[in-house]
LOFI-629025 format. One record per residue (C-alpha): residue in three letters; x, y, z. Coordinates in steps of 0.5 Angstrom, whole numbers, plus 500, padded with zeros to 3 digits. Example, Ala and Ser with C-alpha at 12.3 -4.5 7.8 and 13.67 -1.06 7.14 Angstrom:
ALA525491516/SER527498514/
# end
This chain:
UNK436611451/UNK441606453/UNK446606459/UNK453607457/UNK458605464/UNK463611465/UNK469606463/UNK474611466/UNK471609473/UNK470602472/UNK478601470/UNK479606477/UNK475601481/UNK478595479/UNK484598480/UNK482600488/UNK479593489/UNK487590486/UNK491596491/UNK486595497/UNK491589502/UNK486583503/UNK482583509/UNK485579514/UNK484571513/UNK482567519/UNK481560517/UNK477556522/UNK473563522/UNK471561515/UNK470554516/UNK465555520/UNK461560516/UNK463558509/UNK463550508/UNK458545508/UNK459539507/UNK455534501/UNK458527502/UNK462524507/UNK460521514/UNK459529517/UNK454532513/UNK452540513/UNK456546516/UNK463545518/UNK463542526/UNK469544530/UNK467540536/UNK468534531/UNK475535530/UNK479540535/UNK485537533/UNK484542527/UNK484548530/UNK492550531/UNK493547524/UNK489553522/UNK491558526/UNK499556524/UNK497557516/UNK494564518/UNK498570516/UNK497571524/UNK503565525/UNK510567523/UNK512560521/UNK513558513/UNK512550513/UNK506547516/UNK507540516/UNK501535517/UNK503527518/UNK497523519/UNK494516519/UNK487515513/UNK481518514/UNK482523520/UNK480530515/UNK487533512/UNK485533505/UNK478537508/UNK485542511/UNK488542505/UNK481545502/UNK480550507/UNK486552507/UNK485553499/UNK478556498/UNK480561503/UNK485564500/UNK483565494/UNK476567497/UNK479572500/UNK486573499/UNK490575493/UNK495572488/UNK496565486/UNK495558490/UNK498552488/UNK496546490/UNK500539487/UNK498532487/UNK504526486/UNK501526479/UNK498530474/UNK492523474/UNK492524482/UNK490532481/UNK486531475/UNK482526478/UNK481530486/UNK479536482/UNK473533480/UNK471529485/UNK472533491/UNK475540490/UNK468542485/UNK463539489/UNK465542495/UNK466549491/UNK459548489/UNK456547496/UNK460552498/UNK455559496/UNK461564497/UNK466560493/UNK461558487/UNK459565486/UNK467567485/UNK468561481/UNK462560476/UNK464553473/UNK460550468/UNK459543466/UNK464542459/UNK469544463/UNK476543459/UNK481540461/UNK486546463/UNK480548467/UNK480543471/UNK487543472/UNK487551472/UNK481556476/UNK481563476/UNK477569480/UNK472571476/UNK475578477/UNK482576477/UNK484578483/UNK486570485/UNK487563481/UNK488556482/UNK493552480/UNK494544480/UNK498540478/UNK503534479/UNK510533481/UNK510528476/UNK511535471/UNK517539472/UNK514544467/UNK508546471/UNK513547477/UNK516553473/UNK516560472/UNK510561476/UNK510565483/UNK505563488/UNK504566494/UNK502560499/UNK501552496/UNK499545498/UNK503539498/UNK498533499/UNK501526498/UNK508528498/UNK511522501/UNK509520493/UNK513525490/UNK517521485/UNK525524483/UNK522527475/UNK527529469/UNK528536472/UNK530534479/UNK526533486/UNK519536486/UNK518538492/UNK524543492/UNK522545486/UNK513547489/UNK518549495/UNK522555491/UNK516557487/UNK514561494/UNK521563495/UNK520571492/UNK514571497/UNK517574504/UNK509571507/UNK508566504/UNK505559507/UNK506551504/UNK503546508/UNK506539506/UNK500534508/UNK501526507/UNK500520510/UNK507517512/UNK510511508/UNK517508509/UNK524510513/UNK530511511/UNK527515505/UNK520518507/UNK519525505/UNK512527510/UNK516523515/UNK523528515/UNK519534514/UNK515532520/UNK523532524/UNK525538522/UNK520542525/UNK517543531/UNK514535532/UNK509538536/UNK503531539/UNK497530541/UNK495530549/UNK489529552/UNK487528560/UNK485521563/UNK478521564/UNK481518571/UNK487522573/UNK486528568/UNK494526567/UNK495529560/UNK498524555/UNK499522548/UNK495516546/UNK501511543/UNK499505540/UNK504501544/UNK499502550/UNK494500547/UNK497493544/UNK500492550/UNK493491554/UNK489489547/UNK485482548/UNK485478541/UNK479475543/UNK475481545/UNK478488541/UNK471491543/UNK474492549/UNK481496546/UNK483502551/UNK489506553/UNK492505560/UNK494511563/UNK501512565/UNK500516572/UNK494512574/UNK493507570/UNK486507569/UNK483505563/UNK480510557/UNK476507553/UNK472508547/UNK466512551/UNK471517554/UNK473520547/UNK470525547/UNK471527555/UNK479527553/UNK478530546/UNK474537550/UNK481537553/UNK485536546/UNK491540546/UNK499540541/UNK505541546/UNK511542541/UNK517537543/UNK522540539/UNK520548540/UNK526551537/UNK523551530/UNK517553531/UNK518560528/UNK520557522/UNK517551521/UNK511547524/UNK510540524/UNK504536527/UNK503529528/UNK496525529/UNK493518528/UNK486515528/UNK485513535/UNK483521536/UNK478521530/UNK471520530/UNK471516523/UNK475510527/UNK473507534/UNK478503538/UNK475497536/UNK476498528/UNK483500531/UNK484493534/UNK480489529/UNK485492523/UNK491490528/UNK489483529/UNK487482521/UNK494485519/UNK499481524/UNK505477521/UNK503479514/UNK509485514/UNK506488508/UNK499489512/UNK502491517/UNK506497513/UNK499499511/UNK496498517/UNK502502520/UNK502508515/UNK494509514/UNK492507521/UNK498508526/UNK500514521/UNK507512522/UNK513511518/UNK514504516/UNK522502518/UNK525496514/UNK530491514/UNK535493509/UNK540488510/UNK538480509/UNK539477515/UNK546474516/UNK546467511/UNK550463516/UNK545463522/UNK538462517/UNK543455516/UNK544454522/UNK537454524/UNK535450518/UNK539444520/UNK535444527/UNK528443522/UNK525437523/UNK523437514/UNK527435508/UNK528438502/UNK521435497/UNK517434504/UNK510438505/UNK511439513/UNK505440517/UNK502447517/UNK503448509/UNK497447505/UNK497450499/UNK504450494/UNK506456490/UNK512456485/UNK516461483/UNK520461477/UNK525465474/UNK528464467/UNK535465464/UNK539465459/UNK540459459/UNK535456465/UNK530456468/UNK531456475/UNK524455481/UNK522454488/UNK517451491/UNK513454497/UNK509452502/UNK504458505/UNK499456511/UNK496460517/UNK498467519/UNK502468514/UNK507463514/UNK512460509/UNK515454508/UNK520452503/UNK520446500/UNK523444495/UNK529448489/UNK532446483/UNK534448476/UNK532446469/UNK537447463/UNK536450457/UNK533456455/UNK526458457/UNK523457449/UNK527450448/UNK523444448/UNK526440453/UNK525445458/UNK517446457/UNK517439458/UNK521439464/UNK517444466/UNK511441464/UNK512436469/UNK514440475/UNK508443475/UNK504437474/UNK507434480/UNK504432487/UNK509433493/UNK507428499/UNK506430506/UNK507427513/UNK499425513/UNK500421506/UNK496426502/UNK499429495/UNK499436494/UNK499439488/UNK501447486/UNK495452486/UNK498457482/UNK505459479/UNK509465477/UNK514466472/UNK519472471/UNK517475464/UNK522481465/UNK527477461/UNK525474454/UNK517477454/UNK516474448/UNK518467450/UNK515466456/UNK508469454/UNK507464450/UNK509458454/UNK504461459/UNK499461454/UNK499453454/UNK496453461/UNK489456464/UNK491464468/UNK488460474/UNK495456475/UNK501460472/UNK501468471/UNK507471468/UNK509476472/UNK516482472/UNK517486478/UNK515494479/UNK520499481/UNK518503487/UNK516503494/UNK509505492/UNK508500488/UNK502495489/UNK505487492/UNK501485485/UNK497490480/UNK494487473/UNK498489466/UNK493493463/UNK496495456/UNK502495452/UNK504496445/UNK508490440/UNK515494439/UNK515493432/UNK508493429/UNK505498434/UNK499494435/UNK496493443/UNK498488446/UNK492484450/UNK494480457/UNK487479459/UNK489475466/UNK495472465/UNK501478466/UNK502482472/UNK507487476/UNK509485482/UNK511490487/UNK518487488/UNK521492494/UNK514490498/UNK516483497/UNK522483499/UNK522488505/UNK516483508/UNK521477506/UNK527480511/UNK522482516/UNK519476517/UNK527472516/UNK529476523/UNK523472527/UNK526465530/UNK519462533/UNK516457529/UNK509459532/UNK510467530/UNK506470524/UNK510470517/UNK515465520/UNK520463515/UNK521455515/UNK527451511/UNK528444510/UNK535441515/UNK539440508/UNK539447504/UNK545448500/UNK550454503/UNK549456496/UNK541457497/UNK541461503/UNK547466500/UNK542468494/UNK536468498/UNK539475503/UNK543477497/UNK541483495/UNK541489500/UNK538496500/UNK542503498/UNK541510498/UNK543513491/UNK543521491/UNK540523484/UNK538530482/UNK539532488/UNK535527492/UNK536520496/UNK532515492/UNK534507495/UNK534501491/UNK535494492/UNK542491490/UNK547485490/UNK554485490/UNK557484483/UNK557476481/UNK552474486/UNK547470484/UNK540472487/UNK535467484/UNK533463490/UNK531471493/UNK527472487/UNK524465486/UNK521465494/UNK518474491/UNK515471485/UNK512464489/UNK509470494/UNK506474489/UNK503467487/UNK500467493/UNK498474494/UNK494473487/UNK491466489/UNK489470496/UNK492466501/UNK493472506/UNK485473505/UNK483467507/UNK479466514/UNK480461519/UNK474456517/UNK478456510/UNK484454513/UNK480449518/UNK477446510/UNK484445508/UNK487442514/UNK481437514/UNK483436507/UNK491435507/UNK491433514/UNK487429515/UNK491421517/UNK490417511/UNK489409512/UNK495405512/UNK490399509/UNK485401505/UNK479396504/UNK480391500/UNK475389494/UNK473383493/UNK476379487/UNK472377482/UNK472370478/UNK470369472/UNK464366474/UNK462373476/UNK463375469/UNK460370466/UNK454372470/UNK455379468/UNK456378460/UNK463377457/UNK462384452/UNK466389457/UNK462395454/UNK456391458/UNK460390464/UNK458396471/UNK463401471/UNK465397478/UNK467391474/UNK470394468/UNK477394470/UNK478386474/UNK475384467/UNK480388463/UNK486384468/UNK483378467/
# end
């Protein structure tokens, strides 16, 4: 006879298990006997003594800590995407209700959970037996994960979907990247995830990203409004605590020996140094600068100089590779510094750019020393095609060369011959060598059409078509994968040859570097002596301003009304020529190459050749076709 189950008793179990309150959650405790870890520098069992940092941020999260926001602002590559997953698994192992966690994009959160969330609920036993996920997952599955008794989900998103921040109540959610969320049709998303937990009395969100750009970074506003709490460590020498500032160690850092990168103390003045990591690392603890809010809202900040992913001797090398480039410096302050990057907003005033230009010791159509390789910007109008040649050398340093405009349309004959010639021509330098542009850029934003086919006529390798990208995030260069033809439909195909260009890094680099005055920093700016007003005035014409737009400040870059600004985007498309040539990547015995090549003195008095005489050819043969290609040319004189 078969077993049949007592359906009333079963239906009052799972109502049991659905009324029984979660068991208590705590999250380090979890951790330490659930995760194990598959891939990564650190494989095996979670190891707490690898990051002690971790320990109050679970702790925070944890029912038993009375505040609703936990904030993590942190550098790459120092473990919070691992909290964020503890945080996640743990809850809906053991508690109840629904988890959101929301990525800046649906792509970004289709693509985490498949490659970092299902590997590691597979090899975490406790989670994989909950959730059984088979291999012909859906797509909503992979976006959607629900306990196999219904007592929990998972939900993933993006911010870019205002639908799926909807009509849902989650009990305790993660935010990753939210330094990334963009303004979407319905409003701010961060608001949005955030009052999706309004009707939860306990609930927890944890906010994590590394920062980006100040004024407008969203981790880094979080981060000020709540408890700020740092990292301190003792000196190995003192025991004096402090929190290891970067400023500390530039101040002591050897360009010429970045292993010896260290922290001087502030009361002893003792040097930590690599070895002494872990030492002060046993004495880690987060001290609070803004304490009041705490109860509400906890905030931690922490950057790679106390992780084990990262030696100080990285820390260093990665400054000195990305010093007086400003858009290397915005990264390595961001994912190495875990820092807001603060931009200059303003171009600085034209009059004194002018008034330093005078002093320059180069005109207008001369290479000056120390400028290498040629990139021309051009940008086209209704009715001309205005460019700008630019000059790049060592440590990121730029050189105007020469401006002008061309006239007539970007499609008419005469202006592709004469553009034609400009890129065709050589500019001289002080050492008597001729130098011609390595790579050209011209805007395709405006008449697409039009500018695509000239480009055409030239190899990808010497002029790319390129139109600006909106957004702070946006790469300096980035290929333009695909688009449709407006009227017939069909897939347009660049190949090589059309790019977007990050136009707001760019010009964030360009009016940092305009501040500095010493010829020999990184990224200074070089002028000719005898530059137009009228050129200084479109290169610093546009500013950055903040705009509310459903709700949230957004910034943009503009100019005043009737103030051209072609020269400012003439020098952005030249400097994005040169990101894409690779100018910023090339080693000191590449420049050491050019420099031997270009300048190097030429001979005043090259030697001469002998005349030949008609008797030397007769001797040779009257025919030219028989004459030695030495001599081909005096007999076609003669």
């Amino acid at each position: 006879m078969p077993r049949v189950a007592n359906a009333e008793r079963l239906g009052r179990e799972v109502i049991a298990a659905a009324l029984q309150p979660a068991p208590p959650v705590n999250y380090l405790a979890w951790a330490e006997r659930n995760v194990v870890f598959e891939d990564g520098p650190f494989l095996g069992p979670y190891n707490r003594q690898l990051f002690p940092f971790f320990d109050e941020i679970l702790r925070a999260l944890s029912p038993e800590d009375p505040c609703r926001f936990v904030t993590l602002v942190a550098s790459a590559q120092v473990g919070k995407t691992t909290l964020a997953n503890i945080f996640c698994l743990a809850s809906i192992t053991i508690g109840r209700g629904s988890f959101l966690y929301v990525h800046p994009t649906i792509e970004n959160a289709a693509r985490w959970s498949k490659m970092k969330l299902s590997p590691l609920m597979r090899s975490t036993a406790i989670v994989g037996e909950l959730f059984p996920q088979r291999a012909n997952d859906s797509q909503a599955s992979v976006l959607y994960k629900e306990r196999r008794d219904g007592l929990s989900r998972l939900l993933i998103t993006g911010a870019n979907s205002p639908a799926s921040l909807s009509q849902v109540t989650i009990d305790h959610q993660v935010q990753d990247d939210v330094s990334k969320y963009e303004t979407n049709p319905a409003g701010d998303p961060e608001a949005q995830a955030d009052s999706r937990s309004r009707a939860i009395a306990d609930a927890k969100i944890f906010k994590i990203s590394t920062p980006l750009i100040i004024p407008g970074c969203r981790i880094t506003r979080n981060f000020r409004d709540g408890s700020q709490e740092h990292p301190y460590v003792p000196c190995p020498h003192c025991g004096s605590m402090q929190v290891l500032e970067w400023e500390n160690m530039l101040a002591t850092l050897d360009p010429a020996h970045p292993e010896r990168a260290g922290f001087s103390c502030v009361a002893c003045g003792g040097l930590a140094e690599e070895r002494h990591r872990p030492q002060m690392l046993k004495g880690f603890e987060w001290r609070a600068h803004n304490p009041a809010a705490r109860r509400e809202h906890r905030s931690f900040w922490i950057w790679s100089a106390y992780s084990p992913l990262q030696t100080f001797e990285q820390i260093a090398r990665e400054w000195l590779k990305a010093r007086g480039d400003p858009a290397s410096e915005k990264t390595f302050w961001n994912d190495t510094l875990g820092r807001a990057y603060e931009t200059r907003g303003d171009g600085r005033p034209w009059q004194e750019l002018a008034g330093r230009a005078a002093k320059s010791d180069y005109a207008r159509g001369q290479v000056p020393k120390g400028a290498l390789l040629l990139m021309l910007g051009v940008d086209c109008q209704l009715d001309r095609v205005e460019w700008q040649l630019v000059g790049f050398g060592r440590e990121h340093r730029r050189y105007v060369i020469d401006y002008g405009t061309i006239g007539k349309h970007i499609s008419e004959p005469d202006c592709q011959r004469n553009l034609d010639l400009l890129l065709a021509r050589r500019w001289a330098n002080s050492y008597g060598h001729k130098i011609g542009i390595s790579l050209a850029a011209i805007d395709a934003g405006y008449s697409t059409d039009d500018v695509l086919a000239y480009a055409r006529r030239y190899p990808p390798h010497k002029l790319i078509a390129v139109r600006g990208a909106q957004g702070d995030t946006a790469p300096r260069i980035a290929k333009v994968q695909r688009e449709r033809d407006e009227k017939r439909g069909t897939v347009l195909k660049y190949s090589n040859r059309f790019f977007n260009v990050g136009v707001n890094t760019l010009k964030m680099s360009l009016y940092r570097d305009l501040l500095k005055d010493d010829p020999a920093a990184p990224g200074f700016v070089s002028f000719p002596n005898n530059c137009e007003d009228r050129y200084f005035q479109e290169l610093v014409a546009e500013t950055r301003v903040s705009h509310k737009r459903f709700g949230q400040i957004i910034w943009r870059w503009e100019k005043p009304e009737k103030q051209a600004c072609e020269m400012l985007d003439t020098m952005i498309y030249a400097s994005a020529a040169a990101v894409k040539h690779g100018v910023h990547w090339i080693s000191d015995e590449g420049w050491n190459r050019l420099e031997a090549k270009f300048e190097a003195v030429v001979d005043p008095a090259p030697r001469q050749r002998p005349k030949r005489t008609m008797a030397d050819f007769a001797r040779l043969g009257s025919d030219p076709e028989s004459l030695d290609e030495r001599y081909r040319g005096y007999f076609n004189e003669l």
